[in-house]
N, CA, C and O atoms as a printed pandas DataFrame, in Angstrom:
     atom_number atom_name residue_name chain_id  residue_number  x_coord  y_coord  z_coord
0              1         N          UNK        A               1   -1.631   -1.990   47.799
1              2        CA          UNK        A               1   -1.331   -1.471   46.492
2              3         C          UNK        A               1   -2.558   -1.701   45.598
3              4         O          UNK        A               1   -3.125   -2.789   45.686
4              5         N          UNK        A               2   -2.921   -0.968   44.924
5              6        CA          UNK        A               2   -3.923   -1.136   43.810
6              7         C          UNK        A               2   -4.276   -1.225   43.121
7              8         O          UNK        A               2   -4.157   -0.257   42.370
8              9         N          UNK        A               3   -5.190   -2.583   42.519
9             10        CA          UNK        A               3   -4.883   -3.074   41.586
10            11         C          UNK        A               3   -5.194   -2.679   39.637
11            12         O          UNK        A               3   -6.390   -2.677   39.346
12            13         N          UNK        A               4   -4.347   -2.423   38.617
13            14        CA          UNK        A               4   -5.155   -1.539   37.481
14            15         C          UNK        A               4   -5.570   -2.678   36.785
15            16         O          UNK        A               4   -5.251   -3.760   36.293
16            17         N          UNK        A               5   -6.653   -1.669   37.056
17            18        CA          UNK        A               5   -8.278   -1.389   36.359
18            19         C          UNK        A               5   -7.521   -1.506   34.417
19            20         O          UNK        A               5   -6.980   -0.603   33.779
20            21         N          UNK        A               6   -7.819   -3.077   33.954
21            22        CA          UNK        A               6   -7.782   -3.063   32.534
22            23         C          UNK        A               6   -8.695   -3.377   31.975
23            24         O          UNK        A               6   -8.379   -4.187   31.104
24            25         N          UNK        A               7  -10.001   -3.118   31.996
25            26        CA          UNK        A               7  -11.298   -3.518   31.470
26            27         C          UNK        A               7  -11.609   -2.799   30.404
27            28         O          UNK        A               7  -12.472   -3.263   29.659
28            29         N          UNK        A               8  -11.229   -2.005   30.200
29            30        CA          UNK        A               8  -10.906   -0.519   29.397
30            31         C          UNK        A               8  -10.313   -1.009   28.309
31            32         O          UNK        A               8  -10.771   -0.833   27.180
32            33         N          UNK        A               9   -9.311   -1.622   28.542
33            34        CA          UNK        A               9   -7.799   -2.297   27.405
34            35         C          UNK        A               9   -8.702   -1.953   26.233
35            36         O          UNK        A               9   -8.863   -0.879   25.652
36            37         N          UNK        A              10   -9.266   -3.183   26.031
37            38        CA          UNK        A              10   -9.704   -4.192   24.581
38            39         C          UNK        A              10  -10.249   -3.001   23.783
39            40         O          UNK        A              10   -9.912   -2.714   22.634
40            41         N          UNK        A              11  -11.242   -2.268   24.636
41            42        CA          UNK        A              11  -12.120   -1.046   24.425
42            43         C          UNK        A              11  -10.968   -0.002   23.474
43            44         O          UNK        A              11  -11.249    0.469   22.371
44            45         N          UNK        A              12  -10.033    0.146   23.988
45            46        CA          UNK        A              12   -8.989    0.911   23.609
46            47         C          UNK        A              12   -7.939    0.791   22.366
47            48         O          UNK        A              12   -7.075    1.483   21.827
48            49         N          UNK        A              13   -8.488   -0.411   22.243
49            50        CA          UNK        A              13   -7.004   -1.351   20.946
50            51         C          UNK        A              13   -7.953   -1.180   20.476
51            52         O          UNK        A              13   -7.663   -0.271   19.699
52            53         N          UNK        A              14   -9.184   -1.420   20.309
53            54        CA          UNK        A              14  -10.075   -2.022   18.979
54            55         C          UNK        A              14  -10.452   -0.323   18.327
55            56         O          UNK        A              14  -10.495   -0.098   17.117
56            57         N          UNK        A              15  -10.704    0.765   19.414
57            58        CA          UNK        A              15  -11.220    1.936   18.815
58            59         C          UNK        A              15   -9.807    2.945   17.945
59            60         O          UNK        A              15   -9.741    3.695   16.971
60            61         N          UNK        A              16   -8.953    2.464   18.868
61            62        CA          UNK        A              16   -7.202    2.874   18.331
62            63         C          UNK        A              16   -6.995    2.177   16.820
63            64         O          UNK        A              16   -6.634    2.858   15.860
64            65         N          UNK        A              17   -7.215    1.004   16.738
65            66        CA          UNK        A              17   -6.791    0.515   15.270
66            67         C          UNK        A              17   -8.024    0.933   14.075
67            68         O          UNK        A              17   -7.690    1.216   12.925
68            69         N          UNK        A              18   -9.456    0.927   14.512
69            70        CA          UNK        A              18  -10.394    1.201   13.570
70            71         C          UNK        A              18  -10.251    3.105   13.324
71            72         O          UNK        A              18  -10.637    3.662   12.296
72            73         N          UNK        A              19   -9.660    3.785   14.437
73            74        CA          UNK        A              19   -9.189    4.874   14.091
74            75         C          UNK        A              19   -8.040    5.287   12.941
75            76         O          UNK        A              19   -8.101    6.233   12.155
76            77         N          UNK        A              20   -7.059    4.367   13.071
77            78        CA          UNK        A              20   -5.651    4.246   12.251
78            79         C          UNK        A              20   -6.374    3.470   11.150
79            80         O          UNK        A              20   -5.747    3.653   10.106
80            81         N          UNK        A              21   -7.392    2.711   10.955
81            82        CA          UNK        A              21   -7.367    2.501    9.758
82            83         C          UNK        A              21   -7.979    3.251    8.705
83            84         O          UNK        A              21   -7.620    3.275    7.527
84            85         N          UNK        A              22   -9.356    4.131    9.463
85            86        CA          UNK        A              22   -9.790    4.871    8.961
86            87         C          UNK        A              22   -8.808    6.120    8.398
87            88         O          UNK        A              22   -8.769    6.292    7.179
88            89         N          UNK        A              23   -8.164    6.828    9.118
89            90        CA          UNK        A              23   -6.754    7.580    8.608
90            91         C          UNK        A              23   -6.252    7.240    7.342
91            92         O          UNK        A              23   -6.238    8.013    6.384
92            93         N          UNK        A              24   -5.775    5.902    7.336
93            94        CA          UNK        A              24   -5.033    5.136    6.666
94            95         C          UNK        A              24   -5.738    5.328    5.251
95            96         O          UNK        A              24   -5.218    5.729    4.209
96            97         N          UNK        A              25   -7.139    4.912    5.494
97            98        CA          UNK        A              25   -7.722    4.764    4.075
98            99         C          UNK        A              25   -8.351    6.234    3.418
99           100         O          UNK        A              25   -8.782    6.383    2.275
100          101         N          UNK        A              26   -8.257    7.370    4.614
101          102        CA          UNK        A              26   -8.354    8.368    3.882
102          103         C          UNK        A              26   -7.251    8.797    3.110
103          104         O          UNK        A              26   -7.345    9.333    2.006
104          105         N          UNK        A              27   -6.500    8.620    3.545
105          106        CA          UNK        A              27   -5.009    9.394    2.597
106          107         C          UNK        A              27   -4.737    8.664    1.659
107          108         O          UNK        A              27   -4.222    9.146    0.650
108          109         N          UNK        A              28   -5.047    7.173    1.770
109          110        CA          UNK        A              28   -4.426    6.658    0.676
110          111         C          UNK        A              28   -5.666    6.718   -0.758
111          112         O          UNK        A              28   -5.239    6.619   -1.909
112          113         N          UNK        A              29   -7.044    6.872   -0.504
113          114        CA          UNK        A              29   -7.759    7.355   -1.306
114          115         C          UNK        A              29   -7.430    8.412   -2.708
115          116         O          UNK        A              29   -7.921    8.347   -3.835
116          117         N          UNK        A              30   -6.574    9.226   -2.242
117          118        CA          UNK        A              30   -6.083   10.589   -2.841
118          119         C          UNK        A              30   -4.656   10.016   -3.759
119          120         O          UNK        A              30   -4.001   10.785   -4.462
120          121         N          UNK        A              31   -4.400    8.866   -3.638
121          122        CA          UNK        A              31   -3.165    8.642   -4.538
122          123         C          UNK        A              31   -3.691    7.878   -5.432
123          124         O          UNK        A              31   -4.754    7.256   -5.420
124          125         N          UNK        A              32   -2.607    7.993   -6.469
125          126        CA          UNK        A              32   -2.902    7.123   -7.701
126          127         C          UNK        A              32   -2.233    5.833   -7.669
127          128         O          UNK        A              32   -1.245    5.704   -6.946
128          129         N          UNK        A              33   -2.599    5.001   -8.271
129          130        CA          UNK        A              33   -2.089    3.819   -8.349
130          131         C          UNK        A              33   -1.616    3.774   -9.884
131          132         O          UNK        A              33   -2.044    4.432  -10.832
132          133         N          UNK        A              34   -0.539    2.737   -9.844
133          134        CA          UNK        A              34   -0.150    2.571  -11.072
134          135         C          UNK        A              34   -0.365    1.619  -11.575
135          136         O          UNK        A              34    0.002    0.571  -11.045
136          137         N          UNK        A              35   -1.158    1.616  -13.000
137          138        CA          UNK        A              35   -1.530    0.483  -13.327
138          139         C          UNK        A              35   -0.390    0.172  -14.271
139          140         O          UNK        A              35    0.529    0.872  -14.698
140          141         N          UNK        A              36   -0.840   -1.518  -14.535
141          142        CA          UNK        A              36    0.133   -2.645  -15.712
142          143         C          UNK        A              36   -0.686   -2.046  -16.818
143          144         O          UNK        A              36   -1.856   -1.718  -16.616
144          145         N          UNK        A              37   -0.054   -1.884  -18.072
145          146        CA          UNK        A              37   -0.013   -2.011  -19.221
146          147         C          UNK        A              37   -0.760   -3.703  -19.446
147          148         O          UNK        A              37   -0.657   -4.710  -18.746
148          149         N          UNK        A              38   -1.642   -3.403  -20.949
149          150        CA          UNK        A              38   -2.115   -4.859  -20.710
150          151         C          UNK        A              38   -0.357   -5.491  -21.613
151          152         O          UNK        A              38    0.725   -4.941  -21.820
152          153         N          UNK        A              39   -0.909   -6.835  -21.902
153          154        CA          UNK        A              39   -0.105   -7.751  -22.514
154          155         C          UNK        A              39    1.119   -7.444  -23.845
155          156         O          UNK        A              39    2.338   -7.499  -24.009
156          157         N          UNK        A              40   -0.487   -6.998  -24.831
157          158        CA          UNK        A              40   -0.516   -7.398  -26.244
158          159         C          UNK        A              40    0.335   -5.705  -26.651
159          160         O          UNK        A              40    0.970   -5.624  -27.703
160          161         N          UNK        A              41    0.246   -4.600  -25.794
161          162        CA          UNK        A              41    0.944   -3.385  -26.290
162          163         C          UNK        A              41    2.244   -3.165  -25.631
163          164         O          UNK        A              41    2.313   -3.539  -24.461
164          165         N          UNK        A              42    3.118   -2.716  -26.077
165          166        CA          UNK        A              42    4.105   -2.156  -25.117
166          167         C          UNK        A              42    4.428   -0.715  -25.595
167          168         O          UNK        A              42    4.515   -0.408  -26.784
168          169         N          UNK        A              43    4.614    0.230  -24.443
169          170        CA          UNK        A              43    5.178    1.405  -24.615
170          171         C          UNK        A              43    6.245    1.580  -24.971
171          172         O          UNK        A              43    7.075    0.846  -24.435
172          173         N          UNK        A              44    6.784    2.610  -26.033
173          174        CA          UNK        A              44    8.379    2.984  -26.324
174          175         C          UNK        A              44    8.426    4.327  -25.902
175          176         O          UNK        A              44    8.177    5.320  -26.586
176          177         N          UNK        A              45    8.789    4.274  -24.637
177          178        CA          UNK        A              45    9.243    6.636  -24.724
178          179         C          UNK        A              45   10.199    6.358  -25.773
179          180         O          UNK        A              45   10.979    5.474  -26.128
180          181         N          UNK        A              46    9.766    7.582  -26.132
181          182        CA          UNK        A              46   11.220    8.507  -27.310
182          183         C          UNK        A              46   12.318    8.764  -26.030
183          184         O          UNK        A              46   12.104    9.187  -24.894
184          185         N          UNK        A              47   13.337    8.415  -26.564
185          186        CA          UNK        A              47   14.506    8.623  -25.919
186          187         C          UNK        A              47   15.097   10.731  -25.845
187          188         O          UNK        A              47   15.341   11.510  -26.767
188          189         N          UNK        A              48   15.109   10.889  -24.625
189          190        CA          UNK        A              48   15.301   12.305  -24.365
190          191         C          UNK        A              48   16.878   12.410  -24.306
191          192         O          UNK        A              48   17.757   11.834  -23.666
192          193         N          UNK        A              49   16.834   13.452  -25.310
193          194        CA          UNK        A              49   18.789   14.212  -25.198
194          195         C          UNK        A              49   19.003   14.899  -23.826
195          196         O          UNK        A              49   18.574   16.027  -23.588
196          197         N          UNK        A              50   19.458   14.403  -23.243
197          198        CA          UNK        A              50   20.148   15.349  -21.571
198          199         C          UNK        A              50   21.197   15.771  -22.020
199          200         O          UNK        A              50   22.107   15.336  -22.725
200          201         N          UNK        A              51   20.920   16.793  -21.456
201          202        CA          UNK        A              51   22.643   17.928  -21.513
202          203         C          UNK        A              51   24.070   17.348  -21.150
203          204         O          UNK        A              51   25.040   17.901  -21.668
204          205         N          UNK        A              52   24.241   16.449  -20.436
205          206        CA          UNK        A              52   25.207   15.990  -20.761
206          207         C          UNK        A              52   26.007   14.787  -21.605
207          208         O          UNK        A              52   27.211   14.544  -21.532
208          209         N          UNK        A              53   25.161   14.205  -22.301
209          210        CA          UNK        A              53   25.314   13.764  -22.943
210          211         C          UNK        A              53   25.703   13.837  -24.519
211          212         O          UNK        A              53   26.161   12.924  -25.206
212          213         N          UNK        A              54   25.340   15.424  -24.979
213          214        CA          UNK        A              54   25.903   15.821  -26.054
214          215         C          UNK        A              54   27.572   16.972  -25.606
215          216         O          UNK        A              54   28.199   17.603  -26.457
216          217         N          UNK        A              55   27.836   16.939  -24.438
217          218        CA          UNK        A              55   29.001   17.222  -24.131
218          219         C          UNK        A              55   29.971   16.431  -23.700
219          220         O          UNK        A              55   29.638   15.494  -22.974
220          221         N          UNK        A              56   31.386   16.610  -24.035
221          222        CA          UNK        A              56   32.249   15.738  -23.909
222          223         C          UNK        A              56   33.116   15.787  -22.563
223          224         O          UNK        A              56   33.802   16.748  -22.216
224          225         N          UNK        A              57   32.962   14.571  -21.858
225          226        CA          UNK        A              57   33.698   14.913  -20.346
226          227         C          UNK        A              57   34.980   14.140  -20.003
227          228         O          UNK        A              57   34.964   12.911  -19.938
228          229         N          UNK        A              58   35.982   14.791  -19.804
229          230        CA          UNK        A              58   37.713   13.873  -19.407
230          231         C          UNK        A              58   37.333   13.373  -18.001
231          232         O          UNK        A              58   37.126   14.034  -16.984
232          233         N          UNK        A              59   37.288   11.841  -18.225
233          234        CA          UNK        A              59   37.666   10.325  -17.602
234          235         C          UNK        A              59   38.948   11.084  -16.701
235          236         O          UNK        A              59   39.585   11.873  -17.399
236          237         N          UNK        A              60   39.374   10.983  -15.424
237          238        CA          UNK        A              60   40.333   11.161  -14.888
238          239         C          UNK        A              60   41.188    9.440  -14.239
239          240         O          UNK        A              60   40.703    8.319  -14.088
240          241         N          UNK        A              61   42.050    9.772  -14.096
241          242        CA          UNK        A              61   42.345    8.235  -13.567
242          243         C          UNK        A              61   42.570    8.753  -12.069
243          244         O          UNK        A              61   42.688    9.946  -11.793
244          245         N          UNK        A              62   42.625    7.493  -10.940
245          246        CA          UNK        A              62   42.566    8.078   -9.518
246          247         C          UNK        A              62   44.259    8.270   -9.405
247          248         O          UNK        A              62   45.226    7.798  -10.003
248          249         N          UNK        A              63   44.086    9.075   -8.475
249          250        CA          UNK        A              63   45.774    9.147   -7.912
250          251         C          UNK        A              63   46.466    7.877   -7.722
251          252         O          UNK        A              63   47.579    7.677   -8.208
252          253         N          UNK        A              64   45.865    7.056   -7.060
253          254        CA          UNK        A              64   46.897    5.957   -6.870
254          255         C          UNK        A              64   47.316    5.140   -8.105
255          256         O          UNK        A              64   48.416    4.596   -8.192
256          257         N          UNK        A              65   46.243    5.085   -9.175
257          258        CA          UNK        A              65   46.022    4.058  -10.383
258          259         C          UNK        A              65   47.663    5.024  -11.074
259          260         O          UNK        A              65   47.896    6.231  -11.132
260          261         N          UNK        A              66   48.580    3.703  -11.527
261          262        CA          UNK        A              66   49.893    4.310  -12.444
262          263         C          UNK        A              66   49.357    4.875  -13.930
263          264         O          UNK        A              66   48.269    4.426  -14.290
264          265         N          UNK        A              67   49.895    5.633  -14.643
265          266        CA          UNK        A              67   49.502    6.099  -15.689
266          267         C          UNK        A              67   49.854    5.064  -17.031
267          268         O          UNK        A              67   50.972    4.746  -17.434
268          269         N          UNK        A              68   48.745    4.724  -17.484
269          270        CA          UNK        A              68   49.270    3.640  -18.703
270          271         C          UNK        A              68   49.809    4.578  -20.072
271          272         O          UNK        A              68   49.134    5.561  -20.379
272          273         N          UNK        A              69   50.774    4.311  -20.701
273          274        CA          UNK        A              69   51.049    4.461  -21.665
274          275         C          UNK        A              69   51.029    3.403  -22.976
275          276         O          UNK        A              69   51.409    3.785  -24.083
């Protein structure tokens, strides 16, 4: 039976991961990161009206719950 030939291996992990990392750091190049706000400011968004919120919606009770009077 014959025996495999792993001399190759190491050759193979080391060019496989410096491949995946290179990948890695191209794509992640292209994103933004989010930075912290410093300390001393803080942001306020203006609060946005959503549509449902200036309409009025009926609360149902579940079927099983008894009806309070």
């Amino acid at each position: 039976m014959p025996q495999l030939d792993t001399s190759t291996w190491l050759l193979t992990i080391i060019l496989m991961i410096t491949s995946l990392f290179c990948i890695y750091q191209s794509k992640m190049i292209n994103q933004t990161m989010i930075s912290i706000p410093p300390q001393g400011k803080t942001h306020i968004q203006p609060k946005t009206q959503l549509p449902w919120e200036t309409k009025w919606t009926k609360i149902y009770l579940p079927h099983s719950s008894p009806l309070l009077s």
